[in-house]
N, C-alpha and C positions, 0 to 999 in steps of 0.2 A: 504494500500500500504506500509506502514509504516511495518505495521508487517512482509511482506514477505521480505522485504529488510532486515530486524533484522535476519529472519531465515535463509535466504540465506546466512548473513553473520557469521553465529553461526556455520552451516553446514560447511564453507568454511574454517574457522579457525580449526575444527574440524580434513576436511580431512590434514591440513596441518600437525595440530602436531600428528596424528594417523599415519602420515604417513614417519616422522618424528623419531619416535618410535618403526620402523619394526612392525606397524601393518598390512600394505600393502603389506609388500614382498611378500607372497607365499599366497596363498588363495584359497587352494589345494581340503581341508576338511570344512565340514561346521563349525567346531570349530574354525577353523581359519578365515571365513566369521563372527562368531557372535561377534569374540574377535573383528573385526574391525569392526563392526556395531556399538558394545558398546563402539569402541575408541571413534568414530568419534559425538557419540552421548552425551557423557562423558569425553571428554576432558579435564576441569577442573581436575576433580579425577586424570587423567593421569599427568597433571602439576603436579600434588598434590605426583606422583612418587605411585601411587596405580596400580599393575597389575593385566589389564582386559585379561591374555592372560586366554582361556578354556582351559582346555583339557590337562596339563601338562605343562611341560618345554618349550619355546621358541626356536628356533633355534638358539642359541649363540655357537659359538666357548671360549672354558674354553684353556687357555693356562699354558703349565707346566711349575714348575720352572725348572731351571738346562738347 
């Protein structure tokens, strides 16, 4: 019982900071499902400022100077 309570709560931390991180936004392509499967599964790494996105660039807005 012990252990699904640990998993339950390793998964819930998971979805929070994968979701937290624009892992969740759009989840259009499967690239964009495995990038958040591997968030929420590898959280830690993502603290760690390691990006799990697949498949290219992220969906960021780059702002010009001037």
């Amino acid at each position: 019982m012990l252990k699904l309570i640990i998993i339950i709560v390793y998964l819930a931390v998971g979805l929070v900071i994968a979701s937290s991180n624009n892992y969740l936004g759009s989840l259009n392509d499967l690239s964009a499902v495995i990038s958040a499967l591997l968030a929420v599964l590898l959280w830690p790494l993502v603290l760690l400022g390691i990006d799990l996105h697949i498949g290219g660039i992220p969906n960021v807005e780059i702002k010009k100077k001037g």
